[in-house]
N, C-alpha and C positions, 0 to 999 in steps of 0.2 A: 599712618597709612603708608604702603609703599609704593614706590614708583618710580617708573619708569623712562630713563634718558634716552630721546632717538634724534640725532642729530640729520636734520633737510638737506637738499643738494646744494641749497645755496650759502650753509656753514651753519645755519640758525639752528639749538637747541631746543629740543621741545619737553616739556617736561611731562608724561603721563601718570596720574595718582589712581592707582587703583583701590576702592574701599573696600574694607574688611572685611563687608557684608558680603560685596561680589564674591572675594574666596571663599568665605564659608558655603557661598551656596554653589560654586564650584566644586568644593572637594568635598560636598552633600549628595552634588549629582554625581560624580564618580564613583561613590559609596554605595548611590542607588541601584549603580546598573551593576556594579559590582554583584550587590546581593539578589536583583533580581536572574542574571544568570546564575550565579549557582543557586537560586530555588530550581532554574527552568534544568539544569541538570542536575538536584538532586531527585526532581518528579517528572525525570524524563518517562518512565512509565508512565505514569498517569496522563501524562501530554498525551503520549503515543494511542494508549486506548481513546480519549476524549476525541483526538482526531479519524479514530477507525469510525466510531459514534458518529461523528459528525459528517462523515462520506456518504455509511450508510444511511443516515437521516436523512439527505439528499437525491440519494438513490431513492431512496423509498417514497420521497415528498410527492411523486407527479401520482402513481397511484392513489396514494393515502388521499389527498388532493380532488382525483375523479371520486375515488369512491365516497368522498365526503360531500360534495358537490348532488351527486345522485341516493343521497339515502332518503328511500320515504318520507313525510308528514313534517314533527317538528323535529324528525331526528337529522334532516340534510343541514350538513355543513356542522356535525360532530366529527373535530378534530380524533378525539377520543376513539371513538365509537369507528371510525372509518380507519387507526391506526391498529387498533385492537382488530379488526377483520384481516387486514394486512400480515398482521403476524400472524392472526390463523392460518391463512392461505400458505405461508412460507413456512409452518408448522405444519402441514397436512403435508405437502410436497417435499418436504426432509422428510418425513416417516416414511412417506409410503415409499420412498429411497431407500431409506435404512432397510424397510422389509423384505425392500427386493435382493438388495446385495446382501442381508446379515447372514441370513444360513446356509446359502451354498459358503459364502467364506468364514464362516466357524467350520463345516464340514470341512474344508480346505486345508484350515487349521489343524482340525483333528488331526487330519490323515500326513498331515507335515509332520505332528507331534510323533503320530505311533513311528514314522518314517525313520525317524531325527536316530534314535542309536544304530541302528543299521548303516546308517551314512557317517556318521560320527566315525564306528568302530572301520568299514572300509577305511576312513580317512589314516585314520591312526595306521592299521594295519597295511594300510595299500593294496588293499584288495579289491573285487569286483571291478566293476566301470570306471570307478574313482582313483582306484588305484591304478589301471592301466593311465590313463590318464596321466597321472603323476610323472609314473615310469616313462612317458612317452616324449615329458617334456623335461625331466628332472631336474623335478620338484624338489626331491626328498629331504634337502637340506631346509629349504624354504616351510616344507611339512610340518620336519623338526623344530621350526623356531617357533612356528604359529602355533601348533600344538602345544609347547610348555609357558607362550603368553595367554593363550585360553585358560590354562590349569590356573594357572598366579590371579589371574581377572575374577574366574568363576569363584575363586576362595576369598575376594574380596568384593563381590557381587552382595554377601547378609551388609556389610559396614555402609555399603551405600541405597539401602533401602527406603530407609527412613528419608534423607534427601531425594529424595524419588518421588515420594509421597510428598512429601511439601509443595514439589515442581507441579504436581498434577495438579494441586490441593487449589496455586498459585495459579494454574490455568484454569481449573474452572470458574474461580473468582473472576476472570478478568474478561471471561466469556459471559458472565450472569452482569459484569457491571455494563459490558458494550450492548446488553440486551437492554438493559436496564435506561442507561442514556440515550439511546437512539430515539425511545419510545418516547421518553419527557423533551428528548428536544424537535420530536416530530408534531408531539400535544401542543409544547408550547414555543414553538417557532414563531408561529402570526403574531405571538403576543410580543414577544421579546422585540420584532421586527416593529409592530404599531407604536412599543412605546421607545423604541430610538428614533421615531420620525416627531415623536413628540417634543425631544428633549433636546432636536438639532434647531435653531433658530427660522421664523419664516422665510426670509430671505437666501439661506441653502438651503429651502427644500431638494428642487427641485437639481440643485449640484448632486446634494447627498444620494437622491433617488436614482440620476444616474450613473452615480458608481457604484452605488449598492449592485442594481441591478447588472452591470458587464461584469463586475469580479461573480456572480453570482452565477452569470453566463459561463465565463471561463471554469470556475468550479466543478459546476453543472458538467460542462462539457468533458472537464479530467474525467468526471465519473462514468459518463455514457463513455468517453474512448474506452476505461478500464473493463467497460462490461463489453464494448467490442471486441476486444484485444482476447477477453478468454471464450468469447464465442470462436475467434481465427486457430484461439490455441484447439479446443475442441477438436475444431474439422480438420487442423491438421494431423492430428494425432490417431482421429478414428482410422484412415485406410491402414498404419502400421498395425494396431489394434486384430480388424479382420483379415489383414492378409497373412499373419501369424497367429491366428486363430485361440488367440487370448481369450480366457474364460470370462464373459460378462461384459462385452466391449461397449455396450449401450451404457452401464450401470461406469465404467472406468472413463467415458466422454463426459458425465455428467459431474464425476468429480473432480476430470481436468477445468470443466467450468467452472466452476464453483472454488478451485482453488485459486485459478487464477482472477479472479476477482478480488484477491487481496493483492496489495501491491507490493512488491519488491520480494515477497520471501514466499507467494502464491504458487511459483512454476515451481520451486525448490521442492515444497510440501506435495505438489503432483506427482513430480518425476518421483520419490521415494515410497509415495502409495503403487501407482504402474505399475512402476519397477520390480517391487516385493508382488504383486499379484501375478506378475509377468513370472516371475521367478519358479514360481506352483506351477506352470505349464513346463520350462522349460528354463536351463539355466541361459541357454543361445538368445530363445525370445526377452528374458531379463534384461542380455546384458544390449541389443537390438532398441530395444524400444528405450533403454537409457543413452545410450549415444544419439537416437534420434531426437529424444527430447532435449538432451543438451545441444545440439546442432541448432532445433528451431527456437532455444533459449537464445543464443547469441543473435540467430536472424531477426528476433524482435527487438532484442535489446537496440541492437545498430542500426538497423531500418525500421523497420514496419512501426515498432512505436513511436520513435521520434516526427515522423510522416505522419500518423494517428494522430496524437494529439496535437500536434501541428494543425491539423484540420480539425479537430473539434474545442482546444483552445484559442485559437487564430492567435496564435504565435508560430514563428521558422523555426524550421527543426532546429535550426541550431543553436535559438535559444532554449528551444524544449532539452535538447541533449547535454547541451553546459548546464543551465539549471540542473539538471537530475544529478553531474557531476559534482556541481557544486554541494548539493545537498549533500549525498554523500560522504563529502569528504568533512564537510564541515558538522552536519550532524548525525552521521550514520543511519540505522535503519532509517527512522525519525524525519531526519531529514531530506531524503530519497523520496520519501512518503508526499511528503507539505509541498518538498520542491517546484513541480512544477505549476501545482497554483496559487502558490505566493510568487512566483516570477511572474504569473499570467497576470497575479491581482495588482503588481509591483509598475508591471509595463501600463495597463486600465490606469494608475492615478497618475503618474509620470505623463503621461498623452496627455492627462486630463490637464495637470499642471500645466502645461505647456499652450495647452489652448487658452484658459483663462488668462495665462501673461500675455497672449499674442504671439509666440512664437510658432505657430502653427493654426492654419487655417482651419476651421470648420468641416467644410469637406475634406480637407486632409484627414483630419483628427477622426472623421468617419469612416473613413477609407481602410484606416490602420487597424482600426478594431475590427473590420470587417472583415479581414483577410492578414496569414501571416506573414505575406509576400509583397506587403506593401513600396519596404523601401527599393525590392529589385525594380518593380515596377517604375518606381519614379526613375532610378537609376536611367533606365531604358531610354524613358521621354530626354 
């Protein structure tokens, strides 16, 4: 066995043996995490969707929750039965969405479509509006370059069809499988939940139950900020909407909503719907309403959310906004996502720790969870 000489301050050698066994299961566990990170980045998709599932299970639980609570006879308190109505309701209200906005913007479509070589053939030619245009800022060299990368693109537009279709093919897969998880982990939550309280010993019940339930708070809370945060985006957005007389502004607030309820690539996928609807009115209103939503992208990014969920995870902005950095950097979209309530759920056991050693009072340890501005406040006293 090998081992190790570490000579005392007072000249005496000591001799440490370390056994064979220790190493092997050292250089077992290094193996392990080895292999366990690259599974977690070979199925960084599949993590990525599991976690969009598991947001919305969340989001969805407090309804699913009442409506199961209040169903008639012996059907109250059918997890099932009260998840499946849920999704009706959010199935009825995407359609009758869709119905509202689908045929004025296919008509929109159309009249872009029959528009499109007339505007084309100006461009090329430098004629009518587009041409003065051109001429007025000269263009024409700029014209000439973008016109013969369109030609090279469009002739290679048939070779990338097929990868087109995959992509789509790819996203709707990934949309039927987050339909598909959200519902069994909204079914079977309570279960999975009763039977880890079974399998933690008597004696941590009542540890485990209260960190179940703050990391659950914190979570909870990421989720309700993220559904505040695209209610703010919403109403900022509608007055540019009506005062540029955009076609459909009720129908284009509800998909700024609704985008932004995804996190990190939500405002992205808004401002590029707007923007292309804005464009049908007007090229000025397009490019108006895309600076303005890159303006209130940053304003949220640096304030309003880091404030937000600060207040609805009781963590300081400034660990909400390193966290979110962190993540990022270290696991991209992925990690942006998870970031801020695994820091929330990370700070919940660390307090927790700290109190059962005794390094932290009671009421302290209350205090901290309760609010994200705990240490300024001690600071102060």
């Amino acid at each position: 066995m090998p081992s190790i000489l570490k000579r005392e301050s007072d000249g005496s050698v000591v001799e440490l043996t370390v056994s064979s066994r220790t190493i092997v299961r050292i250089v077992l566990i290094i193996l392990a995490m080895a292999v366990i990170a690259w599974g977690v980045i070979a199925a960084n998709h599949a993590i990525f969707l599991i976690f969009i599932s598991f947001f919305l299970a969340l989001a969805l639980n407090a309804p699913v929750h009442y409506i199961s609570k209040h169903l008639p006879g012996k059907l109250r308190g059918s997890r099932s039965l009260a998840t499946t109505i849920s999704y009706l309701i959010v199935i009825i209200i995407i359609s009758s969405f869709v119905a509202y906005i689908a045929p004025p913007l296919i008509h929109q479509t159309e009249s872009f479509i029959k528009s499109s070589p007339k505007i084309i053939d100006e461009f090329k030619n430098q004629s009518g509006a587009v041409g003065s245009f051109i001429r007025h800022y000269h263009l024409q060299n700029t014209v000439k370059t973008i016109s013969s990368q369109l030609s090279s693109r469009v002739n290679n537009i048939s070779g990338k069809a097929l990868p087109a279709l995959i992509d789509i093919g790819k996203s709707i897969f990934s949309l039927l499988a987050i339909i598909v998880m959200t519902f069994m982990m909204l079914v079977e939550g309570p279960r999975w939940v009763n039977a880890f309280k079974r399998i933690i010993p008597q004696k941590h019940n009542e540890l485990s139950s209260r960190l179940a339930f703050d990391m659950y708070r914190v979570i909870r809370g990421y989720v309700n900020g993220q559904v505040l945060l695209a209610g703010i985006a919403a109403v900022f957005i509608a007055p540019a909407l009506f005062m540029l007389h955009v076609s459909y502004p009720i129908a284009l607030i509800v998909v700024v909503f609704i985008c932004g309820l995804i996190p990190m690539v939500g405002h992205t996928i808004g401002a590029v719907i707007i923007t292309i609807v804005a464009l049908f009115h007007s090229i000025t209103s397009g490019a108006i309403i895309l600076v303005y939503y890159i303006l209130y992208i940053q304003l949220e990014n640096y304030l309003i959310q880091p404030k937000l969920q600060s207040n609805t995870t009781r963590m300081s902005p400034l660990l909400v906004f390193s966290s979110l950095i962190i993540g990022l950097d270290f696991g991209g979209l992925l990690g942006g996502l998870i970031a801020i309530p695994v820091a929330g759920c990370l700070r919940v056991a660390i307090l927790e720790f700290l109190r059962t050693k005794n390094a932290i009072s009671t009421p302290e340890f209350e205090k901290a969870l309760s609010s994200g501005h705990s240490s300024s406040s001690t600071e102060d006293r």
